[in-house]
C-alpha positions in Angstrom: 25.0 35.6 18.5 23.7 37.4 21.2 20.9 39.9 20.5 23.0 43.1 21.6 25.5 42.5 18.7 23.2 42.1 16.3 24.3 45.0 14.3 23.4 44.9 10.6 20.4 44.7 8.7 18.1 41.6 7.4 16.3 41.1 4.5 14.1 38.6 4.6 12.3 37.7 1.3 9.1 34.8 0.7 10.7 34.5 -2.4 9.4 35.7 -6.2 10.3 39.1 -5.7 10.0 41.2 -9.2 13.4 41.0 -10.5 11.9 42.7 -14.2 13.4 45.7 -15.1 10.5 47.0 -16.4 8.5 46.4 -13.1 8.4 47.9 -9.7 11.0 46.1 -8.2 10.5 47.1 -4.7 12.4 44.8 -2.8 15.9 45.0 -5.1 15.6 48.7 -4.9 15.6 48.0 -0.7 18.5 46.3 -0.9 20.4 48.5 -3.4 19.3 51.3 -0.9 21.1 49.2 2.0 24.2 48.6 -0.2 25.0 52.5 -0.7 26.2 51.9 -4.2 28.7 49.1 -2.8 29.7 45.6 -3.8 26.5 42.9 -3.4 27.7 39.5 -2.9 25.1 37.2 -5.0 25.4 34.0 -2.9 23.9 31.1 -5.3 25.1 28.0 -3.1 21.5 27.0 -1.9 20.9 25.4 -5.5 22.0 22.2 -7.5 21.9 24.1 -10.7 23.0 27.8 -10.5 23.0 29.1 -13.9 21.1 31.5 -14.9 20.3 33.0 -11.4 23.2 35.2 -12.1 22.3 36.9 -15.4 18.8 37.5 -13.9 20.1 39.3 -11.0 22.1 41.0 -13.1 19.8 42.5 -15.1 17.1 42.8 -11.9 19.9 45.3 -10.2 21.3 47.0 -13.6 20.4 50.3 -12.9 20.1 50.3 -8.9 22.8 51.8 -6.8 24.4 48.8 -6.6 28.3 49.4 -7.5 29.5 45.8 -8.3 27.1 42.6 -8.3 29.2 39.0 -8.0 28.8 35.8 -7.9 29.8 33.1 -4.8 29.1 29.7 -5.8 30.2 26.7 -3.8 30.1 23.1 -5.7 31.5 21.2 -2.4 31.8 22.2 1.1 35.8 21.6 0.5 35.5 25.2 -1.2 33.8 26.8 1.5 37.5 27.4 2.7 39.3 28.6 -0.4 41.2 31.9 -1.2 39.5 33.1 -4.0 36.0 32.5 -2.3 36.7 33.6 0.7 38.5 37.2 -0.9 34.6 37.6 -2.4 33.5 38.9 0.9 36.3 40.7 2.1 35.1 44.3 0.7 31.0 43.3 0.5 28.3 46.1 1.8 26.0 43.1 1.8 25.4 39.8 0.5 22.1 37.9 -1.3 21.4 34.4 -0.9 19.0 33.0 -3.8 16.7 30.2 -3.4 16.8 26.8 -3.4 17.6 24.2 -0.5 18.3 25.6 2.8 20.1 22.4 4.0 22.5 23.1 1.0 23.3 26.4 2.5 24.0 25.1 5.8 25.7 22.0 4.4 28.1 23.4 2.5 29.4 27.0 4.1 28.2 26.0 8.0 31.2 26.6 10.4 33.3 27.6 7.7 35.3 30.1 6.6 33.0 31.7 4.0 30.0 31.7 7.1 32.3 33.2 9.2 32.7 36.1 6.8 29.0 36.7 6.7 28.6 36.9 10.5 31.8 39.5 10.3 30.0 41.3 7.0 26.6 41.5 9.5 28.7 42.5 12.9 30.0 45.5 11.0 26.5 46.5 9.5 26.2 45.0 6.4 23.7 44.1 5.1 22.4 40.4 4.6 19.1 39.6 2.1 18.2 35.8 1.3 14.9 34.6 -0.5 13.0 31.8 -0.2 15.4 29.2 1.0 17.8 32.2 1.7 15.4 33.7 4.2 14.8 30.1 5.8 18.2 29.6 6.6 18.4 33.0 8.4 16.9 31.5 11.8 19.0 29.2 14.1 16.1 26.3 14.0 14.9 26.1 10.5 12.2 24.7 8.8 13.1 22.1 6.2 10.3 20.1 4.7 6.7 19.8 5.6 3.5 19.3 3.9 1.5 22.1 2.2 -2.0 23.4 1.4 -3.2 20.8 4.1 -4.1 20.9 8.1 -0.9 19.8 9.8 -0.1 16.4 11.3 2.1 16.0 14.1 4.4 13.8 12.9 5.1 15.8 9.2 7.6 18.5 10.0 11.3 18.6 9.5 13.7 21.1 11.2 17.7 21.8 11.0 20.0 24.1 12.6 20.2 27.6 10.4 22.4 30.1 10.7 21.2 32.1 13.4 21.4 35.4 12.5 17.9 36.2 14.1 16.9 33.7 17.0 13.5 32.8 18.5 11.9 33.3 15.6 11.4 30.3 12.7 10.7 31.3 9.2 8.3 30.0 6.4 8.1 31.4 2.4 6.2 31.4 -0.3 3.4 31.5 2.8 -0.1 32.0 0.9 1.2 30.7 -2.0 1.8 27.8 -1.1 -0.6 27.0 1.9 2.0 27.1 4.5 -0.2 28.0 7.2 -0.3 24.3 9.1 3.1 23.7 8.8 4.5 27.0 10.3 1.7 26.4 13.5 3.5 22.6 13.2 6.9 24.4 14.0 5.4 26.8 16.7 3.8 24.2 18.4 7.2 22.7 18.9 8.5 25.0 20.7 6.2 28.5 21.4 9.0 30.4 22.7 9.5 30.3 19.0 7.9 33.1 16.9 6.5 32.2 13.5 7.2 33.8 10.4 5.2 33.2 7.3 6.0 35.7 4.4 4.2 36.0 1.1 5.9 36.7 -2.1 7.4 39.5 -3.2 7.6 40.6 0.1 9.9 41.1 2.6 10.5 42.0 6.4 13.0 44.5 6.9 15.2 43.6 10.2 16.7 46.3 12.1 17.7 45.4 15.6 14.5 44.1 17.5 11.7 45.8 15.2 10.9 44.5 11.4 9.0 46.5 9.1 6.9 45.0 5.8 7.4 46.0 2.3 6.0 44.4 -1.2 2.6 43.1 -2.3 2.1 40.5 0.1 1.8 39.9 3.8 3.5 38.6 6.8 2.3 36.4 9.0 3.5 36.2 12.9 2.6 33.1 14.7 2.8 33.8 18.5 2.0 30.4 20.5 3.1 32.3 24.0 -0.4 32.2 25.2 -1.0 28.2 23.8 -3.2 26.9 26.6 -3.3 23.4 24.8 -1.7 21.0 22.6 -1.6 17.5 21.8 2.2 17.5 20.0 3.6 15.4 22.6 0.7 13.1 23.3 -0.7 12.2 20.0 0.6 9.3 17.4 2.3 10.9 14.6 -0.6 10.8 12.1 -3.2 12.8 14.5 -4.3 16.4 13.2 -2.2 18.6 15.5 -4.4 20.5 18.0 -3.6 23.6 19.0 -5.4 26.4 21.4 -5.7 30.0 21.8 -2.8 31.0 19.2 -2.5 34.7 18.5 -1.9 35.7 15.0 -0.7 38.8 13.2 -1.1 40.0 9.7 1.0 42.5 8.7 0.8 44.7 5.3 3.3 47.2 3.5 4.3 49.5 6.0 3.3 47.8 9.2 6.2 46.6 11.8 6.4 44.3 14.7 8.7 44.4 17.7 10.0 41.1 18.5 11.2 41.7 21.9 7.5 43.2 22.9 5.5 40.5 20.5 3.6 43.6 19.6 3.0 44.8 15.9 2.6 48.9 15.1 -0.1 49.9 12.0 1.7 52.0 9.3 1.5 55.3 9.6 -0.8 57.2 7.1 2.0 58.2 5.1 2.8 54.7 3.9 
């Protein structure tokens, strides 16, 4: 999909956003605020064991302007293509893909009928919102496995196609958390055209056309390897550390944006 059609809105989640009632909920209320009171597809397919993830949605979303909250599950790739799935999307303001494992996702609704409703759903302005796995899967290259918490070795990275709804960029979740740092320079390195994208969570980058803006109580981390004036990735055994020079890194806050076209990030304004 070619940049000049992209034509609905992303939200992209690091996964354990506050889905309590009785908390503050930021990042459901952004996408009830996107939905305009219409249906919310709750797409649970990236996980082995769905229950549950329903009912706490549910409740997460009970008194947002959301107008109707289901559920698409798909057991088998076989039911990517049936009637009753498929006639989920057909009146959908937006759809919410859970966590999980992002190779499910792509495994199971990838060139199908039920993935070619979600690029028609985005095409027309709706609005599409995945967390943790769901925001991995977002990119066309995506990041798959790698180790955590640890300085990153060339040879300990796994990628797969995504879905592509925003290119030349990868994504990474539960970022701080989870000490995701080396890995997400591991998947820049590969390729630097590529920007990086390591988001906290409970927060979220907000995707409208070329520019994403930062909401919740973490941060986002950009990973810009444009201006990489070295690196060993091709030349070293698979075990070496990777080295890795003159990377530029962002850190953006609630309120903050960053142009993806430019490579340039904007401070929030005073009011936020």
């Amino acid at each position: 999909m070619s940049e000049e059609r992209r034509r609905g809105t992303l939200i992209i989640i690091g996964g354990g956003e506050e889905r309590d009632p009785r908390g503050h909920r930021e990042i459901l209320k952004e996408v009830a605020r996107h939905v305009h009171g219409g249906k919310l597809v709750l797409a649970t397919v990236a996980s082995h064991r769905p229950e549950g993830y329903f009912d706490e949605y549910q409740k997460g979303f009970a008194d947002l302007d959301v107008g109707e909250l289901v559920e698409l599950y798909v057991e088998d790739r076989c039911e990517a293509s049936d009637r009753e799935k498929l006639a989920v999307l057909d009146d959908a303001a937006g759809i919410f893909f859970s966590g999980g494992d992002q190779l499910r996702i792509t495994s199971q609704i990838g060139d199908t009928g039920i993935e070619a409703k979600v690029r028609a759903l985005f095409e027309r302005g709706g609005l599409i919102a995945g967390t943790s796995a769901g925001a991995s899967v977002m990119s066309d290259t995506m990041l798959v496995k790698g180790t955590s918490r640890e300085t990153h070795r060339i040879g300990d990275l796994h990628m797969s196609p995504g879905l592509g709804l925003v290119r030349n960029v990868i994504i990474d979740q539960h970022f701080a958390e989870r000490g995701r740092f080396g890995r997400l320079l591991g998947a820049v390195a590969h390729n630097p055209r590529v920007l990086g994208l390591g988001i906290d969570e409970d927060t979220a980058a907000i995707l409208e056309g070329d520019r994403f803006r930062v909401i919740g109580s973490g941060a986002v981390y950009v990973v810009d390897g444009s201006q990489v004036s070295h690196c060993n990735l091709a030349e070293a055994r698979p075990e070496r550390v990777l080295s890795m020079h003159d990377v530029k890194v962002h850190v953006l806050g609630t309120g903050d944006q960053f142009d993806l076209k430019s490579r340039s990030a904007i401070p929030a304004s005073a009011d936020d």
